[in-house]
FIVEX-900781 format. One record per atom (N, C-alpha, C): residue number from 1; residue in one letter; atom name; x, y, z. Coordinates in pm, whole numbers, padded with zeros to 5 digits. Each point is the difference from the previous one (the first is absolute). Layout:
BEGIN
     n   res   atom       px       py       pz
   NUM     a     CA        X        Y        Z
...
This chain:
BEGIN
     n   res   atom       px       py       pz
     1     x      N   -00142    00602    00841
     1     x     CA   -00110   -00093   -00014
     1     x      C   -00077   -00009    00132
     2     x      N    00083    00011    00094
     2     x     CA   -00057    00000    00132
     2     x      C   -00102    00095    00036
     3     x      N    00059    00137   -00024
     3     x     CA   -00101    00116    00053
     3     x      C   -00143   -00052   -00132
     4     x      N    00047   -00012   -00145
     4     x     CA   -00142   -00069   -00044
     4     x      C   -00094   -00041    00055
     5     x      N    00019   -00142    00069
     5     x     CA   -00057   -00075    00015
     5     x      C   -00052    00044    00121
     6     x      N    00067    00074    00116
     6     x     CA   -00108    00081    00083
     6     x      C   -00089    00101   -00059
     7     x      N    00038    00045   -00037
     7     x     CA   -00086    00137   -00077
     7     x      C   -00123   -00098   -00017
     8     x      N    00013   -00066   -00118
     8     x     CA   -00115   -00103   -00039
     8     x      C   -00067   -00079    00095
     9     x      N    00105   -00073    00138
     9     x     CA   -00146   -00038    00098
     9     x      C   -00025    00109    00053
    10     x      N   -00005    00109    00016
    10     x     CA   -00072    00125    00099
    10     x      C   -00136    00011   -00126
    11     x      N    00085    00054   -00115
    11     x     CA   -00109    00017   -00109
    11     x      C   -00146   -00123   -00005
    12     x      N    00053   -00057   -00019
    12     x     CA   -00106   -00121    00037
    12     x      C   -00086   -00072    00111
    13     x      N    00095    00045    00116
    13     x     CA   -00092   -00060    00098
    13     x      C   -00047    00160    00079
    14     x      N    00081    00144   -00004
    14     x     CA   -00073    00086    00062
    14     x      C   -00081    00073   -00066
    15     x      N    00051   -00031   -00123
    15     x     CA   -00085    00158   -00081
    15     x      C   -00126   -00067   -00064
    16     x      N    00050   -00148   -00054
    16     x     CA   -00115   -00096   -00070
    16     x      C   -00072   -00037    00087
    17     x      N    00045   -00068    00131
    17     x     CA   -00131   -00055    00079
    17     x      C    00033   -00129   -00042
    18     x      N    00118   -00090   -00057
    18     x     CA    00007   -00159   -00060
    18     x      C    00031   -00053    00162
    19     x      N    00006   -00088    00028
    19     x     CA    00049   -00128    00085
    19     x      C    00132   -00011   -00011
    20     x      N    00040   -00017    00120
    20     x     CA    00186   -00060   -00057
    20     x      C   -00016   -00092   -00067
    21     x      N   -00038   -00116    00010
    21     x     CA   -00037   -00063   -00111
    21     x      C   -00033    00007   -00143
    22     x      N   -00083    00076    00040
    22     x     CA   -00027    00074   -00170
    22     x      C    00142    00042   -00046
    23     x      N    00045    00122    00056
    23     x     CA    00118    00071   -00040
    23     x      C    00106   -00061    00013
    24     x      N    00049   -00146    00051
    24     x     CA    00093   -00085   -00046
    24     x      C   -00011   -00058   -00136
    25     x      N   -00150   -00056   -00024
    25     x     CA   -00046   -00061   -00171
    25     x      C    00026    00127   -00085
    26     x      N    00000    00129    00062
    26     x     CA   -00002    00115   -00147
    26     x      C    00192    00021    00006
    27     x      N    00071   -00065    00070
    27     x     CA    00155    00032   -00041
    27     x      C   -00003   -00114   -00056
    28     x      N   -00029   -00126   -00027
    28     x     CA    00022   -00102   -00064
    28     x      C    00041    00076   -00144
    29     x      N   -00019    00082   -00093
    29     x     CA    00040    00037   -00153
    29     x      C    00179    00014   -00003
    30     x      N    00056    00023    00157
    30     x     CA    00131    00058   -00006
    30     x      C    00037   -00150    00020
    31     x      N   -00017   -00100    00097
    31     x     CA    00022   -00099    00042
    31     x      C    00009   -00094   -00116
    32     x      N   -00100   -00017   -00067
    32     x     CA    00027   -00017   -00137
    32     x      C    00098    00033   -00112
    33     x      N    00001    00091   -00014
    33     x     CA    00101    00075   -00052
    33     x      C    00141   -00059   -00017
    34     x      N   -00004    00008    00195
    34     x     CA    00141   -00041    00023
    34     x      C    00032   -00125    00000
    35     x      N   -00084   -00116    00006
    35     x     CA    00004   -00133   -00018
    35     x      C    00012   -00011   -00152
    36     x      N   -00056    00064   -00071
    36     x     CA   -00015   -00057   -00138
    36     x      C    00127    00074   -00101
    37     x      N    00039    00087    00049
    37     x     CA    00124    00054   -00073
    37     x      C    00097   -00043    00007
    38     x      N    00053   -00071    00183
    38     x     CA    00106   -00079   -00105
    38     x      C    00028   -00049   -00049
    39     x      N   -00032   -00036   -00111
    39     x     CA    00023   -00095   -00070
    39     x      C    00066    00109   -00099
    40     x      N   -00051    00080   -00037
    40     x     CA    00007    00063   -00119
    40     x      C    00126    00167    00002
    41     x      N    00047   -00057    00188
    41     x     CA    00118    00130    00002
    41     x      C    00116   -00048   -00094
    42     x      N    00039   -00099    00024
    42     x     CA    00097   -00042   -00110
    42     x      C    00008    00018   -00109
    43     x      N   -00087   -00057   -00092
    43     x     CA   -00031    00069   -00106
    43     x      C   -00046    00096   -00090
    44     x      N   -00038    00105    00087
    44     x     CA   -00016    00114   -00017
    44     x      C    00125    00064    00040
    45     x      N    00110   -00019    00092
    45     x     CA    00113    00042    00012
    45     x      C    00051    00021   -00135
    46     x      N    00034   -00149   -00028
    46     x     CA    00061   -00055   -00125
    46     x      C   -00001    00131   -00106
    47     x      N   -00155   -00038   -00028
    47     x     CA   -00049    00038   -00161
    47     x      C    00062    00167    00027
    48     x      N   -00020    00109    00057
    48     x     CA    00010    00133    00053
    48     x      C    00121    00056    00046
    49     x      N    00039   -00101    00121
    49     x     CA    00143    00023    00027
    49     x      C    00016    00057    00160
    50     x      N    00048   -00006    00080
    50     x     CA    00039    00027    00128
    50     x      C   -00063    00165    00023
    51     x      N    00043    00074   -00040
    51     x     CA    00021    00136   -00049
    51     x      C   -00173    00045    00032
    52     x      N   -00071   -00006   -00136
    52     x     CA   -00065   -00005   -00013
    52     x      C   -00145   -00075    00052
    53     x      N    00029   -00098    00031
    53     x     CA   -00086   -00094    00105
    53     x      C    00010    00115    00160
    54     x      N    00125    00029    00040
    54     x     CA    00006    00081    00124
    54     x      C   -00077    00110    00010
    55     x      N   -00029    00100   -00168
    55     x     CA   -00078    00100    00024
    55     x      C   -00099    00013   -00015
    56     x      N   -00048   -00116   -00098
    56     x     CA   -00150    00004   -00038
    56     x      C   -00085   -00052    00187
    57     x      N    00074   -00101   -00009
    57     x     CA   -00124   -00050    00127
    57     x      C    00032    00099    00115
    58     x      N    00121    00078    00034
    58     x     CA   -00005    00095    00104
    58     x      C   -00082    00109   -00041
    59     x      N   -00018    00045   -00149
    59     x     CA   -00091    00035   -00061
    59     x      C   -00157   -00009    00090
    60     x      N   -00035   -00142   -00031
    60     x     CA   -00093   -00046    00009
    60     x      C   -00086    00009    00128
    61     x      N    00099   -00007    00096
    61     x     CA    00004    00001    00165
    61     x      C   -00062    00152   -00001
    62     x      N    00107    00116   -00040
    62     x     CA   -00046    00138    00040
    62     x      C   -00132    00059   -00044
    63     x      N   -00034   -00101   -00169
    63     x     CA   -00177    00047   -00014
    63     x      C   -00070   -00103    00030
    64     x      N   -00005   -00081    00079
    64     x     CA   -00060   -00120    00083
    64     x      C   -00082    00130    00129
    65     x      N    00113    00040    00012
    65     x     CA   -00020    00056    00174
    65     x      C   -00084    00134   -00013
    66     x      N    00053    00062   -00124
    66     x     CA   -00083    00169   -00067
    66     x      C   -00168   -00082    00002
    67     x      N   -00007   -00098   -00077
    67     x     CA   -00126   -00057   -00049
    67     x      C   -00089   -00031    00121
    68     x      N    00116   -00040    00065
    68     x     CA   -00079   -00034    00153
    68     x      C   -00033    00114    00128
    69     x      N    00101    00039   -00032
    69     x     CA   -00034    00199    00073
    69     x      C   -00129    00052   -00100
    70     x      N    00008    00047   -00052
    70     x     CA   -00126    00055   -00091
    70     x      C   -00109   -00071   -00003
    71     x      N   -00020   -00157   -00059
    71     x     CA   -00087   -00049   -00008
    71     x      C   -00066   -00076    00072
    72     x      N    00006    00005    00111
    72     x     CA   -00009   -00132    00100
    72     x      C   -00148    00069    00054
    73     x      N   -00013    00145   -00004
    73     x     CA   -00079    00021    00086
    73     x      C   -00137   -00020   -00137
    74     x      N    00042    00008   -00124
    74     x     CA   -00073   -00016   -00054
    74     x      C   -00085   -00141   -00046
    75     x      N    00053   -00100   -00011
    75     x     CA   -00049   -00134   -00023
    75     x      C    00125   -00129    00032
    76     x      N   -00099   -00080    00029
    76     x     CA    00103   -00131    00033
    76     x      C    00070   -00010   -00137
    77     x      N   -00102    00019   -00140
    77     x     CA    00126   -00035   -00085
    77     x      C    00176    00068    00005
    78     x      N   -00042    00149    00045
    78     x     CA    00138    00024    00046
    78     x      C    00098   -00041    00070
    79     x      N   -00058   -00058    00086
    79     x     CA    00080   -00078    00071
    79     x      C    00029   -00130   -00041
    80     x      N   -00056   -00073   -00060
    80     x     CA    00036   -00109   -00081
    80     x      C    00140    00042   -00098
    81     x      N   -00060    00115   -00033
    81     x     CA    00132    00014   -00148
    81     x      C    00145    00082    00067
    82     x      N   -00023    00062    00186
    82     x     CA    00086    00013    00020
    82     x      C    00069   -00093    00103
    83     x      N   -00017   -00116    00012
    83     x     CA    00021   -00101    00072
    83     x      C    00071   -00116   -00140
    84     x      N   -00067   -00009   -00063
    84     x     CA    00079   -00093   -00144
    84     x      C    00133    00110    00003
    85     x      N   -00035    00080   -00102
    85     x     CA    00162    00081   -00008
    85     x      C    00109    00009    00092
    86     x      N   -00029    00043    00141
    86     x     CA    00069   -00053    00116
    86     x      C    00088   -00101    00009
    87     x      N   -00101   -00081    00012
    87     x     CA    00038   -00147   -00003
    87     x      C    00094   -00091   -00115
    88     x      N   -00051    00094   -00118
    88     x     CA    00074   -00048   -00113
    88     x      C    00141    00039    00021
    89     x      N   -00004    00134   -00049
    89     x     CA    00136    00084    00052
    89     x      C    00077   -00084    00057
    90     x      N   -00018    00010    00204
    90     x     CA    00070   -00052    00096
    90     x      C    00051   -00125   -00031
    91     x      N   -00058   -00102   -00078
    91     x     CA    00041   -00128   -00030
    91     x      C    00078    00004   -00095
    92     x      N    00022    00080   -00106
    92     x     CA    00119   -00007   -00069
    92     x      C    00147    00096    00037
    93     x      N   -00069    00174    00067
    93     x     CA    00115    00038    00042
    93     x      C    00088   -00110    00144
    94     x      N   -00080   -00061    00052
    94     x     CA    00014   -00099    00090
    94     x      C    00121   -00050   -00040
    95     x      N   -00005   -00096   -00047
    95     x     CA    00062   -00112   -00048
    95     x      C    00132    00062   -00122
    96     x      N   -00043    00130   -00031
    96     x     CA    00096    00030   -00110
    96     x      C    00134    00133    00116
    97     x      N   -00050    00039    00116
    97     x     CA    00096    00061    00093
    97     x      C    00066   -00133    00078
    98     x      N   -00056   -00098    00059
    98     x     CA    00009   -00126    00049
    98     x      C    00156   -00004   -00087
    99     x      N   -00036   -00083   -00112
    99     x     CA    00108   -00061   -00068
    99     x      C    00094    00105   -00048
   100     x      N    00014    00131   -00018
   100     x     CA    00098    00104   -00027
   100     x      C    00062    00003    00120
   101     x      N   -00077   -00005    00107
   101     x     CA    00116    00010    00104
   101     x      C    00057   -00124    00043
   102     x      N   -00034   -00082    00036
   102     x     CA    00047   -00179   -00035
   102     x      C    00116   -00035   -00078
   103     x      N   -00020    00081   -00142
   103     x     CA    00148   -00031   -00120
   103     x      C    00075    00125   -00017
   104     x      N   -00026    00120    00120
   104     x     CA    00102    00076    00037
   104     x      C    00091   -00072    00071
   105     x      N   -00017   -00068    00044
   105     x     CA    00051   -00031    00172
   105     x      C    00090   -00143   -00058
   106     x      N    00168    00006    00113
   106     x     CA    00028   -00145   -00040
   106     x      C   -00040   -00104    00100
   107     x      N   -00030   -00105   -00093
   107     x     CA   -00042   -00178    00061
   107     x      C    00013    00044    00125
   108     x      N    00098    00025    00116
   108     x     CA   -00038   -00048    00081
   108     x      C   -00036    00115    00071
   109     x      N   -00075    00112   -00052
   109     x     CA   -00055    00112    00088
   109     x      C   -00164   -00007   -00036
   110     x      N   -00077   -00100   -00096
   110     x     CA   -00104   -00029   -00033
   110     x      C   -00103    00041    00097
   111     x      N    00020   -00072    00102
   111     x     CA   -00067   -00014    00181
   111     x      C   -00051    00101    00009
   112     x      N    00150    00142    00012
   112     x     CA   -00024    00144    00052
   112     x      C   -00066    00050   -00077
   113     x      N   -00026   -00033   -00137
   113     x     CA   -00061    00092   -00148
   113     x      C   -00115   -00048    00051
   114     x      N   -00012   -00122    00009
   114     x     CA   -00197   -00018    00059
   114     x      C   -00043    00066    00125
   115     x      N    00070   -00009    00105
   115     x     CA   -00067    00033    00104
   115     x      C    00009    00122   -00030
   116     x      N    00072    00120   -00049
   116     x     CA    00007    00100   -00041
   116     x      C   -00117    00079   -00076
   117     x      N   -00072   -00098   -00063
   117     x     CA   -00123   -00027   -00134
   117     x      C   -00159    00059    00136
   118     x      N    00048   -00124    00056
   118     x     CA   -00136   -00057    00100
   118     x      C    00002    00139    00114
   119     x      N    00100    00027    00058
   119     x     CA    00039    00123    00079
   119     x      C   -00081    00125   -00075
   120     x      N    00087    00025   -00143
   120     x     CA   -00104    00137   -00052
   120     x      C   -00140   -00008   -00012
   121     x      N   -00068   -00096   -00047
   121     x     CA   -00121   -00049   -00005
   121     x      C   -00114    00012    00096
   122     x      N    00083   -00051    00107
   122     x     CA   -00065    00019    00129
   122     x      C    00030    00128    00066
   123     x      N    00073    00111   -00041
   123     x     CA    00033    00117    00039
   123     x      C   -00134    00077   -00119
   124     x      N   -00027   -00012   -00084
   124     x     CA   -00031    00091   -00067
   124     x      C   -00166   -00070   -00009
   125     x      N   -00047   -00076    00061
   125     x     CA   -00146   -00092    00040
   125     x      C   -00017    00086    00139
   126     x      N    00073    00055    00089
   126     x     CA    00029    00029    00134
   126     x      C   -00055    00185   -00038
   127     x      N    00098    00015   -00054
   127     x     CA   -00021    00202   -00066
   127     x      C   -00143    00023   -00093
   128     x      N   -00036   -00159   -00106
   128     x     CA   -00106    00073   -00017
   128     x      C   -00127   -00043    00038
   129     x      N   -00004   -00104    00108
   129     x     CA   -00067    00035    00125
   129     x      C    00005    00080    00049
   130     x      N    00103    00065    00060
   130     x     CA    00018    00083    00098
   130     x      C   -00081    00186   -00075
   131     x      N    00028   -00010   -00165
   131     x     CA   -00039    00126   -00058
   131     x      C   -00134    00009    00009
   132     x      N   -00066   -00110   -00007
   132     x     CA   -00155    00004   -00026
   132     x      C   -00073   -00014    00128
   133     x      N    00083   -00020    00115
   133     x     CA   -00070   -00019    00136
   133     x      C    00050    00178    00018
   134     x      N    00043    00074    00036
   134     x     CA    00046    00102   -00001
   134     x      C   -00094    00092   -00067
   135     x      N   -00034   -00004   -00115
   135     x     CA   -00097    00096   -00076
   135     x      C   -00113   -00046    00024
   136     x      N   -00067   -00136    00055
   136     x     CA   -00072    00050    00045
   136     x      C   -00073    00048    00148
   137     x      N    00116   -00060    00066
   137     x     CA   -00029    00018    00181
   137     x      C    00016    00172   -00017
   138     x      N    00086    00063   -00110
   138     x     CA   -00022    00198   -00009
   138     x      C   -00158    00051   -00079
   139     x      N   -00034   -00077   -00067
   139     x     CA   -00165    00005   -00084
   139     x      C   -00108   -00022    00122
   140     x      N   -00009   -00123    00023
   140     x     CA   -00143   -00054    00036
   140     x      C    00016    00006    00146
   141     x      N   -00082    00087    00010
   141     x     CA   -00025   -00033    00176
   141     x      C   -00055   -00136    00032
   142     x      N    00050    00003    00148
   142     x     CA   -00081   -00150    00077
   142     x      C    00058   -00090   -00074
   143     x      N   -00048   -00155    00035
   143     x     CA    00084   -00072   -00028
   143     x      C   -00077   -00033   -00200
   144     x      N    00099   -00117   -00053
   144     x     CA   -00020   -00046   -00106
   144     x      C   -00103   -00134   -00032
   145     x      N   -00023   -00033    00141
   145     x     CA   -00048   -00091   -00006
   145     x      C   -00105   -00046   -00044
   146     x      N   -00062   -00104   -00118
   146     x     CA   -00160    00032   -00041
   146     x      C   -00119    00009    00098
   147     x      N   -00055    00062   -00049
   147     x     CA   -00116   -00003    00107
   147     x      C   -00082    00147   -00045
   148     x      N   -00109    00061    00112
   148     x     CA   -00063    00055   -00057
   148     x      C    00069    00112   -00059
   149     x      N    00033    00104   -00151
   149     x     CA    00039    00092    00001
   149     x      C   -00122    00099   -00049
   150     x      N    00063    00140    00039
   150     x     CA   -00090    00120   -00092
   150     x      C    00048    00040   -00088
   151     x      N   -00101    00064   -00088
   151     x     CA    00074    00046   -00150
   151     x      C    00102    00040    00014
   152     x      N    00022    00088    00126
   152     x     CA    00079    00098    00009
   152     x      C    00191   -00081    00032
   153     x      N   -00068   -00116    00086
   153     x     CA    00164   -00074    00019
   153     x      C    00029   -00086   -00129
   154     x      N   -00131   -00046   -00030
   154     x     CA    00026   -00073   -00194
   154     x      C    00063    00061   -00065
   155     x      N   -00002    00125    00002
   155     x     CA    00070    00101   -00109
   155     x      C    00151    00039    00013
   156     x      N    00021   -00025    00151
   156     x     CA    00159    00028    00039
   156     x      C   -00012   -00096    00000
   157     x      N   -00016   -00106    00019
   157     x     CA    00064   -00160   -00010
   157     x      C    00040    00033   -00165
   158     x      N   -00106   -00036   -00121
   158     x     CA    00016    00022   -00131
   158     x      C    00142    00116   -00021
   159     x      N   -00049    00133    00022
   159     x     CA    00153    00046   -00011
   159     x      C    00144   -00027    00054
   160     x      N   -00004   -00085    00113
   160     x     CA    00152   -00029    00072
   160     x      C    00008   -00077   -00123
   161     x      N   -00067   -00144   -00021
   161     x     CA    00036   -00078   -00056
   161     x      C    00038    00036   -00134
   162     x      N   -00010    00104   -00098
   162     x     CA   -00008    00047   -00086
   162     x      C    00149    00105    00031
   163     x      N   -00004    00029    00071
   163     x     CA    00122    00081    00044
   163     x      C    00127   -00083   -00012
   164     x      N   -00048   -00146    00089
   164     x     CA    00128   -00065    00088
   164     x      C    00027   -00119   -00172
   165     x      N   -00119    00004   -00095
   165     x     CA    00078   -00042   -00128
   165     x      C    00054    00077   -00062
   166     x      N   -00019    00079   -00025
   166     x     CA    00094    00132   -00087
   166     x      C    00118    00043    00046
   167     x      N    00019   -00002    00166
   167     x     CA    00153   -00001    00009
   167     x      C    00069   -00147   -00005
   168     x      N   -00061   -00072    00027
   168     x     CA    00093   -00130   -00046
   168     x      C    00039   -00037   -00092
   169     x      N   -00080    00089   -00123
   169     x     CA    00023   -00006   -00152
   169     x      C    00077    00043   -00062
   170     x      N    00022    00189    00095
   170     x     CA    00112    00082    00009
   170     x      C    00090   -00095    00018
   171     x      N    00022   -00087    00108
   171     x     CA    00128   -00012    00094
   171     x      C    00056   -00137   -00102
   172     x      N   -00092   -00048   -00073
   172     x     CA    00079   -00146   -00095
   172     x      C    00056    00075   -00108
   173     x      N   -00089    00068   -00079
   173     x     CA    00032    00141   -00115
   173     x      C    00146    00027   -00025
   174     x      N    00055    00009    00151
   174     x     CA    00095    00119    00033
   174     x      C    00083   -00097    00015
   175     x      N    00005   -00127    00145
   175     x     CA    00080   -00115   -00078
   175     x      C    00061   -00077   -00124
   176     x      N   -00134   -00014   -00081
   176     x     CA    00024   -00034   -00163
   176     x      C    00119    00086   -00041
   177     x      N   -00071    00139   -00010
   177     x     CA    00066    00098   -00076
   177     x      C    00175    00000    00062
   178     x      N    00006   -00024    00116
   178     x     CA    00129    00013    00095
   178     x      C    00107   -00161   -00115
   179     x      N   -00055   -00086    00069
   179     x     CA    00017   -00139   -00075
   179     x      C    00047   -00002   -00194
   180     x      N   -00090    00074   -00068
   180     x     CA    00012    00038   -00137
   180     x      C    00118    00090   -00031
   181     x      N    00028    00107    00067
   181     x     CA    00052    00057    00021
   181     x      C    00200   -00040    00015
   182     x      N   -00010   -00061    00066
   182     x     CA    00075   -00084    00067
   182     x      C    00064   -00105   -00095
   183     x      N   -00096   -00085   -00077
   183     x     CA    00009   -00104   -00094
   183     x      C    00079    00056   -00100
   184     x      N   -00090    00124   -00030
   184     x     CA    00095    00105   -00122
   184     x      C    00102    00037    00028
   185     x      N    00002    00063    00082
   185     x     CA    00193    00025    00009
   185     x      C    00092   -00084   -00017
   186     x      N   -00065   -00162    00084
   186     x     CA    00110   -00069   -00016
   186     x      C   -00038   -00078   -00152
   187     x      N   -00056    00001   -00063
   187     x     CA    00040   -00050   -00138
   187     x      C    00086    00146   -00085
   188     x      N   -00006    00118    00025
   188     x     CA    00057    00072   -00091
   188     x      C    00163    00012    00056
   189     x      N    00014   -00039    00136
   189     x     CA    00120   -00005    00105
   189     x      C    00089   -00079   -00100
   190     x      N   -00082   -00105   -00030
   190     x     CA    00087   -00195   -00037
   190     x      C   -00001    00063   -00157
Protein backbone atom coordinates (compact mmCIF):
# COMPACT_ATOMS: atom_id res chain seq x y z
CA UNK A 1 0.00 0.00 0.00
CA UNK A 2 2.87 2.07 0.74
CA UNK A 3 4.85 1.98 -2.53
CA UNK A 4 0.97 2.88 -3.89
CA UNK A 5 0.53 5.66 -2.34
CA UNK A 6 3.99 7.03 -3.45
CA UNK A 7 3.68 6.06 -6.89
CA UNK A 8 0.37 8.13 -6.73
CA UNK A 9 1.92 11.33 -4.99
CA UNK A 10 4.82 11.43 -7.67
CA UNK A 11 1.97 10.67 -10.26
CA UNK A 12 0.11 13.57 -9.15
CA UNK A 13 2.18 16.10 -8.05
CA UNK A 14 5.21 15.37 -10.79
CA UNK A 15 3.71 14.13 -13.76
CA UNK A 16 0.15 16.06 -13.13
CA UNK A 17 1.46 19.36 -11.99
CA UNK A 18 -1.42 19.02 -8.70
CA UNK A 19 -0.31 20.80 -5.36
CA UNK A 20 0.49 18.65 -2.42
CA UNK A 21 -2.48 19.73 -1.43
CA UNK A 22 -4.29 18.89 -4.26
CA UNK A 23 -2.66 15.38 -4.29
CA UNK A 24 -3.43 14.80 -0.57
CA UNK A 25 -7.54 15.60 -1.47
CA UNK A 26 -7.02 13.03 -4.60
CA UNK A 27 -5.86 10.01 -1.92
CA UNK A 28 -8.83 10.88 0.15
CA UNK A 29 -10.95 7.73 -2.09
CA UNK A 30 -8.41 5.19 -0.19
CA UNK A 31 -8.76 7.11 3.13
CA UNK A 32 -12.22 6.66 2.77
CA UNK A 33 -12.25 3.42 1.95
CA UNK A 34 -10.41 2.61 4.88
CA UNK A 35 -12.52 4.53 7.36
CA UNK A 36 -15.67 3.32 5.97
CA UNK A 37 -14.98 -0.44 5.73
CA UNK A 38 -14.67 -1.19 8.95
CA UNK A 39 -17.45 -1.63 9.73
CA UNK A 40 -18.25 -4.09 7.23
CA UNK A 41 -14.79 -6.46 7.72
CA UNK A 42 -16.68 -8.44 10.11
CA UNK A 43 -19.33 -9.16 8.33
CA UNK A 44 -18.12 -9.83 5.32
CA UNK A 45 -15.71 -12.22 7.15
CA UNK A 46 -18.70 -13.91 8.55
CA UNK A 47 -20.95 -14.27 5.48
CA UNK A 48 -17.63 -15.78 3.14
CA UNK A 49 -15.45 -17.13 5.68
CA UNK A 50 -11.75 -16.52 6.78
CA UNK A 51 -10.40 -18.45 3.79
CA UNK A 52 -11.90 -16.76 1.35
CA UNK A 53 -12.14 -13.18 2.71
CA UNK A 54 -7.99 -13.72 2.81
CA UNK A 55 -7.95 -14.26 -0.99
CA UNK A 56 -10.37 -12.24 -2.46
CA UNK A 57 -9.16 -8.90 -0.86
CA UNK A 58 -5.35 -10.02 -1.27
CA UNK A 59 -6.91 -10.54 -4.55
CA UNK A 60 -7.98 -7.17 -4.57
CA UNK A 61 -4.69 -5.49 -3.35
CA UNK A 62 -2.65 -7.23 -6.40
CA UNK A 63 -5.28 -5.67 -9.15
CA UNK A 64 -5.52 -2.42 -7.10
CA UNK A 65 -1.73 -2.00 -7.81
CA UNK A 66 -1.84 -3.65 -11.82
CA UNK A 67 -4.74 -0.89 -12.19
CA UNK A 68 -2.57 1.55 -10.73
CA UNK A 69 0.69 0.57 -12.66
CA UNK A 70 -1.11 0.68 -15.99
CA UNK A 71 -3.57 3.21 -15.41
CA UNK A 72 -2.40 5.94 -13.47
CA UNK A 73 -0.61 7.42 -16.26
CA UNK A 74 -3.75 7.36 -17.98
CA UNK A 75 -6.50 9.22 -15.90
CA UNK A 76 -7.15 10.12 -12.30
CA UNK A 77 -10.09 7.82 -12.61
CA UNK A 78 -7.46 5.13 -12.52
CA UNK A 79 -6.19 6.03 -9.81
CA UNK A 80 -9.27 6.44 -7.96
CA UNK A 81 -10.26 2.77 -8.79
CA UNK A 82 -6.71 1.77 -7.92
CA UNK A 83 -6.56 3.42 -4.62
CA UNK A 84 -10.36 2.08 -3.52
CA UNK A 85 -9.30 -1.59 -4.31
CA UNK A 86 -6.07 -1.10 -2.39
CA UNK A 87 -7.52 0.20 0.27
CA UNK A 88 -10.38 -2.13 0.28
CA UNK A 89 -8.26 -5.23 0.05
CA UNK A 90 -5.64 -4.01 2.81
CA UNK A 91 -8.51 -3.40 5.27
CA UNK A 92 -9.88 -6.69 5.20
CA UNK A 93 -6.67 -8.82 4.47
CA UNK A 94 -5.60 -6.48 7.46
CA UNK A 95 -7.64 -7.38 10.05
CA UNK A 96 -8.29 -10.99 8.72
CA UNK A 97 -4.00 -11.85 9.01
CA UNK A 98 -4.21 -9.61 12.33
CA UNK A 99 -6.67 -11.98 14.02
CA UNK A 100 -5.27 -15.46 12.43
CA UNK A 101 -2.25 -14.72 13.94
CA UNK A 102 -3.67 -13.40 17.36
CA UNK A 103 -5.88 -16.94 17.70
CA UNK A 104 -2.74 -18.83 16.61
CA UNK A 105 -0.94 -17.72 19.48
CA UNK A 106 -1.60 -18.64 23.33
CA UNK A 107 -3.24 -15.80 25.76
CA UNK A 108 -0.29 -14.94 26.98
CA UNK A 109 1.94 -14.61 23.78
CA UNK A 110 -0.89 -12.14 22.26
CA UNK A 111 1.71 -9.01 22.82
CA UNK A 112 4.44 -10.90 20.59
CA UNK A 113 1.63 -11.89 17.79
CA UNK A 114 0.95 -8.03 17.62
CA UNK A 115 4.10 -6.53 17.69
CA UNK A 116 5.02 -9.25 15.31
CA UNK A 117 1.82 -7.92 12.99
CA UNK A 118 3.07 -4.12 13.30
CA UNK A 119 6.95 -5.28 12.71
CA UNK A 120 5.93 -7.02 9.18
CA UNK A 121 3.88 -4.12 8.19
CA UNK A 122 6.33 -1.74 8.73
CA UNK A 123 8.97 -4.02 7.07
CA UNK A 124 7.08 -4.47 3.97
CA UNK A 125 5.84 -0.25 3.88
CA UNK A 126 9.90 0.06 4.18
CA UNK A 127 10.67 -2.58 0.84
CA UNK A 128 7.91 -1.12 -1.02
CA UNK A 129 9.16 2.16 -0.56
CA UNK A 130 12.32 1.18 -0.91
CA UNK A 131 11.16 -0.81 -4.60
CA UNK A 132 9.67 2.24 -6.05
CA UNK A 133 12.42 4.71 -4.89
CA UNK A 134 14.96 2.36 -6.56
CA UNK A 135 13.24 2.10 -10.04
CA UNK A 136 13.05 5.19 -10.18
CA UNK A 137 16.40 6.91 -8.99
CA UNK A 138 17.63 3.79 -12.14
CA UNK A 139 14.81 5.56 -14.79
CA UNK A 140 14.72 9.27 -14.32
CA UNK A 141 17.59 11.27 -14.33
CA UNK A 142 18.10 14.36 -11.97
CA UNK A 143 16.16 14.69 -9.23
CA UNK A 144 12.18 13.83 -8.81
CA UNK A 145 11.34 16.76 -7.62
CA UNK A 146 8.32 18.84 -9.27
CA UNK A 147 9.31 21.52 -11.05
CA UNK A 148 10.15 22.39 -14.50
CA UNK A 149 10.29 19.01 -16.58
CA UNK A 150 10.92 18.13 -20.45
CA UNK A 151 9.01 15.79 -22.41
CA UNK A 152 11.85 13.95 -22.45
CA UNK A 153 12.27 13.55 -18.32
CA UNK A 154 8.12 13.36 -18.27
CA UNK A 155 8.44 10.31 -20.15
CA UNK A 156 11.08 8.53 -17.89
CA UNK A 157 9.40 9.85 -14.94
CA UNK A 158 5.91 8.19 -16.61
CA UNK A 159 7.88 4.98 -17.38
CA UNK A 160 9.82 4.45 -13.89
CA UNK A 161 6.58 4.98 -12.38
CA UNK A 162 4.92 2.53 -14.59
CA UNK A 163 7.82 0.23 -14.17
CA UNK A 164 8.18 0.67 -10.26
CA UNK A 165 4.06 -0.40 -10.33
CA UNK A 166 4.36 -3.45 -12.23
CA UNK A 167 7.05 -4.82 -10.16
CA UNK A 168 5.31 -4.22 -7.01
CA UNK A 169 2.44 -5.99 -8.54
CA UNK A 170 4.86 -8.78 -9.52
CA UNK A 171 6.25 -8.76 -5.99
CA UNK A 172 2.42 -8.94 -4.05
CA UNK A 173 1.35 -11.57 -7.07
CA UNK A 174 4.12 -13.77 -6.00
CA UNK A 175 3.46 -13.23 -2.22
CA UNK A 176 -0.35 -14.03 -2.66
CA UNK A 177 0.48 -16.90 -4.77
CA UNK A 178 3.39 -17.97 -2.05
CA UNK A 179 0.59 -17.41 0.90
CA UNK A 180 -2.24 -19.51 -1.29
CA UNK A 181 -0.04 -21.87 -1.84
CA UNK A 182 0.86 -22.42 1.56
CA UNK A 183 -2.90 -22.23 2.84
CA UNK A 184 -3.38 -25.28 0.47
CA UNK A 185 -1.08 -27.55 1.65
CA UNK A 186 -1.94 -27.02 4.97
CA UNK A 187 -5.64 -27.71 4.56
CA UNK A 188 -4.90 -30.91 2.42
CA UNK A 189 -1.92 -31.68 5.30
CA UNK A 190 -5.02 -31.57 8.21
Amino acid sequence: MSGLLYLTTLQLQSARGWTPAAAAIGMLPMVAVLLVGGRSVGPFVQRVGTGTAAWTSAGAVVLGLAVGALGGRVGYGWTVAALVLVGAGMRVVGAVAGTEVLQGLPSDRTSVGAALVDTASEVATGVGTAVVGTVLAAVVPGSIVPGAWTPGRLAALQDGLTLAGLLLTAVAAVLVGCGLARAHRGRVAA
